[in-house]
PyMOL Python script that loads the backbone (N, CA, C, O; Angstrom):
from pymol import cmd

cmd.read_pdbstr("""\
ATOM      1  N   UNK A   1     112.170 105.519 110.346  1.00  0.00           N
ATOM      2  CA  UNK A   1     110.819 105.052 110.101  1.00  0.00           C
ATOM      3  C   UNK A   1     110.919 103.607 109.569  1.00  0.00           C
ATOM      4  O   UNK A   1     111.622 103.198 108.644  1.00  0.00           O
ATOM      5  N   UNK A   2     110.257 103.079 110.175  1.00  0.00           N
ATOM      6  CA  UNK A   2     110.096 101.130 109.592  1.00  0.00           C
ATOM      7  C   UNK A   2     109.623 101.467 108.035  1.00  0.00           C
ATOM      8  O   UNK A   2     109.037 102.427 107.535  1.00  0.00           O
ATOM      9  N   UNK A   3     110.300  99.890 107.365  1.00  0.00           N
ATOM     10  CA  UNK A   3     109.984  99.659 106.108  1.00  0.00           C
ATOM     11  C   UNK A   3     109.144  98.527 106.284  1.00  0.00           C
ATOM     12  O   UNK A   3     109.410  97.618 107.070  1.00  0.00           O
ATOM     13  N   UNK A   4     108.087  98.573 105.530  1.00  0.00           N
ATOM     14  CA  UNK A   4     107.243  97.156 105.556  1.00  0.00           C
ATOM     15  C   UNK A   4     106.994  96.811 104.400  1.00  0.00           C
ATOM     16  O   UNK A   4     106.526  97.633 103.612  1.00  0.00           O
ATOM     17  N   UNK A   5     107.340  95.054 103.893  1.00  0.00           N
ATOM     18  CA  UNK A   5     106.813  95.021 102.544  1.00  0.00           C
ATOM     19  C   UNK A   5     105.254  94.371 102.357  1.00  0.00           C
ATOM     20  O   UNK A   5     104.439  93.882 103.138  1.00  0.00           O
ATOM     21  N   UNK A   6     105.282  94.616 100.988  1.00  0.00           N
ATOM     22  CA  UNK A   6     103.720  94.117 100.611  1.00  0.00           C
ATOM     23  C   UNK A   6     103.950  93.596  99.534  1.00  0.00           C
ATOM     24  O   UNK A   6     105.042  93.877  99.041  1.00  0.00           O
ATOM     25  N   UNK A   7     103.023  92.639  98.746  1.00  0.00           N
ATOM     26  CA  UNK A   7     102.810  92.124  97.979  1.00  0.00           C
ATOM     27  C   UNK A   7     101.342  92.342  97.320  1.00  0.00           C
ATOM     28  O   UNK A   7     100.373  92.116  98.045  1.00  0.00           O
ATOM     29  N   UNK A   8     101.118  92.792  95.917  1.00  0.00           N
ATOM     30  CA  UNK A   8      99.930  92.964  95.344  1.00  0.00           C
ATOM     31  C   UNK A   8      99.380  90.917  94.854  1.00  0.00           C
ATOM     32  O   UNK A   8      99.942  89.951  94.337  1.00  0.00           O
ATOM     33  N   UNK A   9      98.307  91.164  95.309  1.00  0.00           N
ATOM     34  CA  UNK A   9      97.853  90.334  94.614  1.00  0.00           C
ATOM     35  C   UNK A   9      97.174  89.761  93.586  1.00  0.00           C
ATOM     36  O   UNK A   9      96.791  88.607  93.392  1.00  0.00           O
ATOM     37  N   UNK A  10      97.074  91.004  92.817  1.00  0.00           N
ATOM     38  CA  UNK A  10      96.754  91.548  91.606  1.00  0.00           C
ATOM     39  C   UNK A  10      97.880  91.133  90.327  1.00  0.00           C
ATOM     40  O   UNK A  10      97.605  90.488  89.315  1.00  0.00           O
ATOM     41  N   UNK A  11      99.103  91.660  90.676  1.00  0.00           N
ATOM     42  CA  UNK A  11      99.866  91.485  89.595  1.00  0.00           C
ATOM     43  C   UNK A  11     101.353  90.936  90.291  1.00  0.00           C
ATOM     44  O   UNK A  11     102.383  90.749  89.643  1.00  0.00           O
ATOM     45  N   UNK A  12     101.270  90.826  91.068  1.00  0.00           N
ATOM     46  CA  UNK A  12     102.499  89.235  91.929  1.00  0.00           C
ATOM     47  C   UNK A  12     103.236  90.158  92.319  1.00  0.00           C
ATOM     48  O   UNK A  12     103.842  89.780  93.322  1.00  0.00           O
ATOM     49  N   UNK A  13     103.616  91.667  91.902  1.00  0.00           N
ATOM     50  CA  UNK A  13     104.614  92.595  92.454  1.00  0.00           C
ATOM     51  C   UNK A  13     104.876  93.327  94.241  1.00  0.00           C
ATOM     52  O   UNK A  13     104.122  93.878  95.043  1.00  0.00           O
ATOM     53  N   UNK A  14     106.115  93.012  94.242  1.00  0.00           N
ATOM     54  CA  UNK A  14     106.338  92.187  95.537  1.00  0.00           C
ATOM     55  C   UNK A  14     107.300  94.430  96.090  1.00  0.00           C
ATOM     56  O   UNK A  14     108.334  95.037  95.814  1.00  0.00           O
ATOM     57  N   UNK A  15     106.166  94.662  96.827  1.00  0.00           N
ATOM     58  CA  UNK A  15     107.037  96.148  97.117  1.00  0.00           C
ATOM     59  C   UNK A  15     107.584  96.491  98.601  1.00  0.00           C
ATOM     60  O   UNK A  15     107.606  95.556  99.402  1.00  0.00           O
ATOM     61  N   UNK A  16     108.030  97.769  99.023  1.00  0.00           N
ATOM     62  CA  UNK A  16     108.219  98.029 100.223  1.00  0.00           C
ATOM     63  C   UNK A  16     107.681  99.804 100.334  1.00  0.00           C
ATOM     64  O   UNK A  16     107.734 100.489  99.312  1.00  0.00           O
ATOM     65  N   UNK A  17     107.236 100.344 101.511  1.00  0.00           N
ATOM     66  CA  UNK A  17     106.871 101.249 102.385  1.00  0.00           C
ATOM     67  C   UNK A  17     107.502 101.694 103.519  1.00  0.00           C
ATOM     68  O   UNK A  17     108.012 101.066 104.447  1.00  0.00           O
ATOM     69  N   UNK A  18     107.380 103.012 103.286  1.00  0.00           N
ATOM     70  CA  UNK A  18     108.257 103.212 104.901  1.00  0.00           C
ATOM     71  C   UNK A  18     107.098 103.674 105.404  1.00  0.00           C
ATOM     72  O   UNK A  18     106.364 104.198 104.566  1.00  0.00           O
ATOM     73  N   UNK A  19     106.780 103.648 106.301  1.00  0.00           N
ATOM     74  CA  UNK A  19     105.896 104.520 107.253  1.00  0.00           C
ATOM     75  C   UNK A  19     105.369 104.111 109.048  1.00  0.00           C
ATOM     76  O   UNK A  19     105.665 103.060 109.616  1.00  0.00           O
ATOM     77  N   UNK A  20     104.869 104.805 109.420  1.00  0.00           N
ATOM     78  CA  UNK A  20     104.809 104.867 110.923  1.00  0.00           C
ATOM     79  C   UNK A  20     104.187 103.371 111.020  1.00  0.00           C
ATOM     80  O   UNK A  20     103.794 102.599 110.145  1.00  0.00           O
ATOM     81  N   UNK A  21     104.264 103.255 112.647  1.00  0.00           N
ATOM     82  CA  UNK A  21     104.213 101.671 112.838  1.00  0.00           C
ATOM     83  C   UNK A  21     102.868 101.885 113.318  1.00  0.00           C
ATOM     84  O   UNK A  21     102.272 100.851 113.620  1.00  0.00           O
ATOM     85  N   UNK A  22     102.191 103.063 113.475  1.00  0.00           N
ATOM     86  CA  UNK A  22     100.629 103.320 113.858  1.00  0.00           C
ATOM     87  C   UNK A  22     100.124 102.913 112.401  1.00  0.00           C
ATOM     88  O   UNK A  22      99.046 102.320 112.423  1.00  0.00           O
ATOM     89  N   UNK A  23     100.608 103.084 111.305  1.00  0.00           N
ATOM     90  CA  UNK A  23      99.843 102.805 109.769  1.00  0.00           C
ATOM     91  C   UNK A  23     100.539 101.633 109.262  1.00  0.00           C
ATOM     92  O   UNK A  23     100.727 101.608 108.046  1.00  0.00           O
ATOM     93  N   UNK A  24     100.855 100.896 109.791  1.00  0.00           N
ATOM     94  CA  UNK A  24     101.512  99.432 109.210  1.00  0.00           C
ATOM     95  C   UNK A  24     100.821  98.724 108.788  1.00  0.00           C
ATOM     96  O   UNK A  24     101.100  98.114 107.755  1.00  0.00           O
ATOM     97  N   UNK A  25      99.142  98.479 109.739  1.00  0.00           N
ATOM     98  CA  UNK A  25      98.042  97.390 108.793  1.00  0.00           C
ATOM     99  C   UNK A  25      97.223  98.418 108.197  1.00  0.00           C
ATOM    100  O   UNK A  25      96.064  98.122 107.908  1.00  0.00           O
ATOM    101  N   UNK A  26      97.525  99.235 108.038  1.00  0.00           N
ATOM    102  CA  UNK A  26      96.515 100.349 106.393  1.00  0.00           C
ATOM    103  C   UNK A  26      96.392  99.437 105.640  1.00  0.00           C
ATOM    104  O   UNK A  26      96.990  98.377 105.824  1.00  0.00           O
ATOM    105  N   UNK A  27      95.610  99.640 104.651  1.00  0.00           N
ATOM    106  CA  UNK A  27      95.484  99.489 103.624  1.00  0.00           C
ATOM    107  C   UNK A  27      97.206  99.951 102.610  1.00  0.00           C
ATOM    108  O   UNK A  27      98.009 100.743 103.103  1.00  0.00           O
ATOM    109  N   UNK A  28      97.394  99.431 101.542  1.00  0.00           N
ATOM    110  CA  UNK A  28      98.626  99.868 100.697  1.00  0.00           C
ATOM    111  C   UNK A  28      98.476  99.847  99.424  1.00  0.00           C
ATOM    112  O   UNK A  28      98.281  98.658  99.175  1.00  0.00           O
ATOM    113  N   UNK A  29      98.437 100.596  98.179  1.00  0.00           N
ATOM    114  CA  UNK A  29      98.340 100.030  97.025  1.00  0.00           C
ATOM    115  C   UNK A  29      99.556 100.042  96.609  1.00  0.00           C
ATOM    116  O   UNK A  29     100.455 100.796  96.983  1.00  0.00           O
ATOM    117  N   UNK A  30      99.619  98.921  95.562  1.00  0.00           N
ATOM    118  CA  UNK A  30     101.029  98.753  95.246  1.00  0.00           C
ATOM    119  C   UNK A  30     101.315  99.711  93.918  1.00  0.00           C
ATOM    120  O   UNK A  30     100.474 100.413  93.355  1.00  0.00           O
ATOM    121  N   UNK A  31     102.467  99.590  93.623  1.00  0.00           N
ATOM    122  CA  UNK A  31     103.006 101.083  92.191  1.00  0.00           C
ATOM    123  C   UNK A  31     102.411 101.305  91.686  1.00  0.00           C
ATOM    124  O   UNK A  31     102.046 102.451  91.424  1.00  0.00           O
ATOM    125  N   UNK A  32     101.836  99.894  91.120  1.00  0.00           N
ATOM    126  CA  UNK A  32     101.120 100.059  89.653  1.00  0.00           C
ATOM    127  C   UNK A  32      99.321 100.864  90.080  1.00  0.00           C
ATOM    128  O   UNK A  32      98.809 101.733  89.374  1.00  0.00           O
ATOM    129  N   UNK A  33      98.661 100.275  91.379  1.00  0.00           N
ATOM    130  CA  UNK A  33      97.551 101.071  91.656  1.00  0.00           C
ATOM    131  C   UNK A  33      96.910 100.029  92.067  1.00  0.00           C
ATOM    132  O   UNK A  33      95.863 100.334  92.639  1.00  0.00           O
ATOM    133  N   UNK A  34      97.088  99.074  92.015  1.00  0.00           N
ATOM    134  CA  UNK A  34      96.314  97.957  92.901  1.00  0.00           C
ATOM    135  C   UNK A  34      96.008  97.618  94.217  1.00  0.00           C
ATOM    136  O   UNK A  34      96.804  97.161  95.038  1.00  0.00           O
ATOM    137  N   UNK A  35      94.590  97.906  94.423  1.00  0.00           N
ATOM    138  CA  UNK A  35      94.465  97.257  95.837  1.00  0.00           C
ATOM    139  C   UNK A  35      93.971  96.679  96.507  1.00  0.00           C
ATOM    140  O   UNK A  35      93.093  96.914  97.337  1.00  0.00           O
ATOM    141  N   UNK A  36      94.954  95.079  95.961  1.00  0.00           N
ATOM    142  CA  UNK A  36      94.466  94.155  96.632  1.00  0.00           C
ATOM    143  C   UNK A  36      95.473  93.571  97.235  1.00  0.00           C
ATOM    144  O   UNK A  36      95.982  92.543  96.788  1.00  0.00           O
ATOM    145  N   UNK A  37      95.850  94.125  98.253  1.00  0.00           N
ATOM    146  CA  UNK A  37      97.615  93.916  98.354  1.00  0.00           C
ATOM    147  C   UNK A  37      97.475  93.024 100.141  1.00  0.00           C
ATOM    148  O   UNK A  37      96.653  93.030 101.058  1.00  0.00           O
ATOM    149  N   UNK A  38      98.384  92.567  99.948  1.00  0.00           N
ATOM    150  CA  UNK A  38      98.726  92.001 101.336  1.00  0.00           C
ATOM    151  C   UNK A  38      99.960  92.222 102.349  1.00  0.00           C
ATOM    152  O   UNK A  38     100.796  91.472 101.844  1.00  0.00           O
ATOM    153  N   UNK A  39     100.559  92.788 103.448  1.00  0.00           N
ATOM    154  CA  UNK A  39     101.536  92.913 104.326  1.00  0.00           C
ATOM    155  C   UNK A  39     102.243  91.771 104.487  1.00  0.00           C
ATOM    156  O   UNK A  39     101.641  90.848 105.036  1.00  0.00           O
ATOM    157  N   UNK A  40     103.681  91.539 104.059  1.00  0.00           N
ATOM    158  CA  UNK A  40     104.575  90.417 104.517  1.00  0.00           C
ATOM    159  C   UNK A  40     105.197  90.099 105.679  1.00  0.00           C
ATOM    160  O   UNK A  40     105.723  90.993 106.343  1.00  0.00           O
ATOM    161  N   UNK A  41     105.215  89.248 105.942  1.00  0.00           N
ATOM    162  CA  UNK A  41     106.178  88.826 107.285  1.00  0.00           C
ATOM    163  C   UNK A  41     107.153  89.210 107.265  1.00  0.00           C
ATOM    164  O   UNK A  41     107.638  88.480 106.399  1.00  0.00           O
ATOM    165  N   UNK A  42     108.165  90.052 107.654  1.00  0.00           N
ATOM    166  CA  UNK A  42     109.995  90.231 107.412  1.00  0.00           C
ATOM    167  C   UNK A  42     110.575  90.301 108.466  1.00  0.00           C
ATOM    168  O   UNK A  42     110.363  90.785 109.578  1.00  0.00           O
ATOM    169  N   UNK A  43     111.588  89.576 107.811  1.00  0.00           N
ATOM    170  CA  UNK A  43     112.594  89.326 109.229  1.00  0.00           C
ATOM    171  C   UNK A  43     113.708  90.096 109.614  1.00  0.00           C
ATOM    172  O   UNK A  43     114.555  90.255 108.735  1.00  0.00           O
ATOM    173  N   UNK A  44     113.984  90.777 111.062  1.00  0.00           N
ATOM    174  CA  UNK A  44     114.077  91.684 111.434  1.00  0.00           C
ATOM    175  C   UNK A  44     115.846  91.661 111.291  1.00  0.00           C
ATOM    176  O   UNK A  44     116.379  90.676 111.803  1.00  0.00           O
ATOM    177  N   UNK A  45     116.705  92.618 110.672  1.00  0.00           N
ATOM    178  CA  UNK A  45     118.189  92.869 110.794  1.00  0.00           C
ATOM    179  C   UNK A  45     118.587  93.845 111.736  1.00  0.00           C
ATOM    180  O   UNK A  45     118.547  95.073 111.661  1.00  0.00           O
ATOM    181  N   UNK A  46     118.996  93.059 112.678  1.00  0.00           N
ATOM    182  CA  UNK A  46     119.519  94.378 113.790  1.00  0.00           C
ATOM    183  C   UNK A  46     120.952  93.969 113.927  1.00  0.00           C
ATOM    184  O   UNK A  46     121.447  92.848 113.812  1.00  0.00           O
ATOM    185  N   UNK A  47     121.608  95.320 114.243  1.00  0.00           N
ATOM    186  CA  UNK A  47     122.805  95.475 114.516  1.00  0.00           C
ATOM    187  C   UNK A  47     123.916  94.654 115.231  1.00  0.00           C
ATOM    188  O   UNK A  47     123.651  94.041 116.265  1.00  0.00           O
ATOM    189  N   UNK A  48     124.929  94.643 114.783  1.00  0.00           N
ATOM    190  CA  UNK A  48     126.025  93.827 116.058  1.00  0.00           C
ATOM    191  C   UNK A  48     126.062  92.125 115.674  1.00  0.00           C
ATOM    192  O   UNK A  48     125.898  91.550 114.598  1.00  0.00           O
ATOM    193  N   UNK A  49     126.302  91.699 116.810  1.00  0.00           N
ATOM    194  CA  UNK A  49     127.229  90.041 116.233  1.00  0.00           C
ATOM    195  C   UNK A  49     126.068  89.663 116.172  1.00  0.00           C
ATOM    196  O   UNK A  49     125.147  90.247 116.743  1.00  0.00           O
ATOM    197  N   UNK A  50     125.877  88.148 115.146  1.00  0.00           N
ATOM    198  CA  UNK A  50     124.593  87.511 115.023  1.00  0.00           C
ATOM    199  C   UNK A  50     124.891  85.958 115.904  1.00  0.00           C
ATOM    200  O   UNK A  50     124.156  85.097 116.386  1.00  0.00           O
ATOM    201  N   UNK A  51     126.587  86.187 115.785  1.00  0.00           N
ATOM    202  CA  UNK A  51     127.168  84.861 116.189  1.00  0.00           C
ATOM    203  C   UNK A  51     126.401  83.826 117.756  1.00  0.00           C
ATOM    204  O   UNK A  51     126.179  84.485 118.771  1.00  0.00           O
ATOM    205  N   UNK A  52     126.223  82.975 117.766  1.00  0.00           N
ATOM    206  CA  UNK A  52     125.960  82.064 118.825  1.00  0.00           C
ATOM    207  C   UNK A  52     127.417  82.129 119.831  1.00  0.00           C
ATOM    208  O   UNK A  52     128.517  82.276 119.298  1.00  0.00           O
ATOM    209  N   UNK A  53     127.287  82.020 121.105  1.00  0.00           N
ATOM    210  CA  UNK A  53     128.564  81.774 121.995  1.00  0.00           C
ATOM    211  C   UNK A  53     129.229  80.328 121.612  1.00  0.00           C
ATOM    212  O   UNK A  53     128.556  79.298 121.560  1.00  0.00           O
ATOM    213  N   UNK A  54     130.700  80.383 121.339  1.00  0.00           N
ATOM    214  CA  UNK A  54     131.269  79.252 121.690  1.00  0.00           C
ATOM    215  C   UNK A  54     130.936  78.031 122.613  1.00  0.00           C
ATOM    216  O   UNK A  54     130.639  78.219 123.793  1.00  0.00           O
ATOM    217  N   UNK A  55     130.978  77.051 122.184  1.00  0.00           N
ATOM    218  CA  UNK A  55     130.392  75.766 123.051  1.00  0.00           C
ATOM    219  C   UNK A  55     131.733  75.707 124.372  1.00  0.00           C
ATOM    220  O   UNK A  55     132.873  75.859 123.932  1.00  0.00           O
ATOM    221  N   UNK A  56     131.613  75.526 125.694  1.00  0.00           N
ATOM    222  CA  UNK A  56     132.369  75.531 126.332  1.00  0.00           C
ATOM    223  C   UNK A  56     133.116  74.001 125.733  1.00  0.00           C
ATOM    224  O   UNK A  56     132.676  73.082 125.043  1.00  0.00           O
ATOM    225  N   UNK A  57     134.679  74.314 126.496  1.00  0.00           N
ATOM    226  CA  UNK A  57     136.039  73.371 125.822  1.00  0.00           C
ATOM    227  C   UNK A  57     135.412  72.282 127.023  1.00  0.00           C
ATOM    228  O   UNK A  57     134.982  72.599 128.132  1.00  0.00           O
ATOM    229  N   UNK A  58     135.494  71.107 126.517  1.00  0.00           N
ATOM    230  CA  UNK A  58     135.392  69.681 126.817  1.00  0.00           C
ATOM    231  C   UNK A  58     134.215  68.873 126.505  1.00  0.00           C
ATOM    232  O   UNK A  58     133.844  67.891 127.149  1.00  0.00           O
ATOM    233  N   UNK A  59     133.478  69.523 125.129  1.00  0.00           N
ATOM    234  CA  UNK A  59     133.020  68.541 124.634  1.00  0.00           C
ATOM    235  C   UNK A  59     131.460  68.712 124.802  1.00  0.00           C
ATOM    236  O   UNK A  59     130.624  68.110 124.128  1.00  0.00           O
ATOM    237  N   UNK A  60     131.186  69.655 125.836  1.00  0.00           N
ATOM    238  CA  UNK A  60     129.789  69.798 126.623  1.00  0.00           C
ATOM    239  C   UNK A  60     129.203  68.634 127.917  1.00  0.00           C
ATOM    240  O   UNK A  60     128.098  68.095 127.984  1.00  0.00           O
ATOM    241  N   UNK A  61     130.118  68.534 128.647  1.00  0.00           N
ATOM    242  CA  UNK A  61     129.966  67.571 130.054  1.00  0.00           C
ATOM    243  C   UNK A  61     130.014  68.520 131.241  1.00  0.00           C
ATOM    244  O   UNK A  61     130.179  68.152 132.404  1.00  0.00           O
ATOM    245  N   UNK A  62     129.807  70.159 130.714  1.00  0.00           N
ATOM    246  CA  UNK A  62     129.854  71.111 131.744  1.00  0.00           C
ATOM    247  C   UNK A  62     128.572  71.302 132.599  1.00  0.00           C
ATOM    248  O   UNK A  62     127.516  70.674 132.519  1.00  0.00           O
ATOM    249  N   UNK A  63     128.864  72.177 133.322  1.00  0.00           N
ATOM    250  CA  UNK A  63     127.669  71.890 134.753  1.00  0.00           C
ATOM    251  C   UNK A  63     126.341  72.695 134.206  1.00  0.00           C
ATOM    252  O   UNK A  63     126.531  73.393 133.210  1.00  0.00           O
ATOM    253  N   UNK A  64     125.311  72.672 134.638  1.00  0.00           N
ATOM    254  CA  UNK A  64     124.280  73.469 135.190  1.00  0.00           C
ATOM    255  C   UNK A  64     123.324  72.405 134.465  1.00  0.00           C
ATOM    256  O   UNK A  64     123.921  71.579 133.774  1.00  0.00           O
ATOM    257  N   UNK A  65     122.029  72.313 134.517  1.00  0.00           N
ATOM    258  CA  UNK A  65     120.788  71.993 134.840  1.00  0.00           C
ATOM    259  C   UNK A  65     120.873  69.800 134.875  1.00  0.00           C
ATOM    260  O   UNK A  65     121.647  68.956 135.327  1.00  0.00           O
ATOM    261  N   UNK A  66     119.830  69.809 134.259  1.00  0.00           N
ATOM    262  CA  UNK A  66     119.883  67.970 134.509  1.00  0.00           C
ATOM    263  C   UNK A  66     120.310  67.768 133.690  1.00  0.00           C
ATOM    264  O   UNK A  66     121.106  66.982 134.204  1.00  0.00           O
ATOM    265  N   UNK A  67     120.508  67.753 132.923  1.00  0.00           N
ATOM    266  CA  UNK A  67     120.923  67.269 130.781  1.00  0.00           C
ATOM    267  C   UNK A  67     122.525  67.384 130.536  1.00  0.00           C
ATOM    268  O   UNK A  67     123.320  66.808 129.792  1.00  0.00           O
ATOM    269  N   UNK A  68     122.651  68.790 131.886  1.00  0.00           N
ATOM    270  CA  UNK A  68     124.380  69.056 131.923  1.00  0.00           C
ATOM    271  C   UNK A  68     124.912  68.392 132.663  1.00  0.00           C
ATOM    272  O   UNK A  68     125.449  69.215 133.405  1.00  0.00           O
ATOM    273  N   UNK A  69     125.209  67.267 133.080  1.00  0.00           N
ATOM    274  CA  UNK A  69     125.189  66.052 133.692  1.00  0.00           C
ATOM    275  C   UNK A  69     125.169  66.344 135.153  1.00  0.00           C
ATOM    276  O   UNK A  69     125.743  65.572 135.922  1.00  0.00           O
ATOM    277  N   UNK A  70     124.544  67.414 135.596  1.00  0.00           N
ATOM    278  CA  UNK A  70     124.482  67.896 137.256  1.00  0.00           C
ATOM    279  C   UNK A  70     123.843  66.495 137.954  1.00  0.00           C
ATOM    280  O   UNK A  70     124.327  65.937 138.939  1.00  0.00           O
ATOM    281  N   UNK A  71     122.724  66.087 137.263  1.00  0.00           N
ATOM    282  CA  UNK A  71     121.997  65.394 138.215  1.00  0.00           C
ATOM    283  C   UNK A  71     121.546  63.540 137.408  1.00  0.00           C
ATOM    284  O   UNK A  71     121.251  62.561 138.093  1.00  0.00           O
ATOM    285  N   UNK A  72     121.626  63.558 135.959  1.00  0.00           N
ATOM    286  CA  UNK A  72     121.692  62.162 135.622  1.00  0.00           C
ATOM    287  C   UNK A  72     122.656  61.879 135.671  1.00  0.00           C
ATOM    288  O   UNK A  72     123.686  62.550 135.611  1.00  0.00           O
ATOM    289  N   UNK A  73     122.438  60.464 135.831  1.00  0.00           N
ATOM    290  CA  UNK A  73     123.552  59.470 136.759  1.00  0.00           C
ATOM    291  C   UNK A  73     123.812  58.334 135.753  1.00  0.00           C
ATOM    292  O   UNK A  73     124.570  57.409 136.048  1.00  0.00           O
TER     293      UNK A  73
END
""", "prot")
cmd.dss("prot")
cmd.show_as("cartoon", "prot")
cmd.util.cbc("prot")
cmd.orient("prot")
């Protein structure tokens, strides 16, 4: 089940929720009972390499589009 956080805007306390992704923009009160709360943006951790591919060996003068020196002259 997704975690989504929230933030009260009541008392600055910054929480999280698990629940279905059909009830994600509900309404939420936060611990203390406040509700005037708002849904945060969060950024998503998924599994496996995060790494970028190696730049090909020679510097980047390798082929494919215009910029890869296929076609400026």
């Amino acid at each position: 089940m997704p975690r989504y956080e929230y933030r009260c805007r009541t008392c600055g306390d910054t929480f999280e929720l698990s629940r279905p992704m059909a009830e994600s923009s509900a309404p939420a009160d936060c611990p203390a009972g406040h509700a005037d709360t708002v849904k945060l943006l969060s950024t998503v951790a998924v599994g496996g390499s995060a790494s970028a591919p190696a730049p090909a060996a020679g510097g980047g003068g390798g082929g494919g589009g215009c910029c890869g020196g296929g076609c400026c002259g």
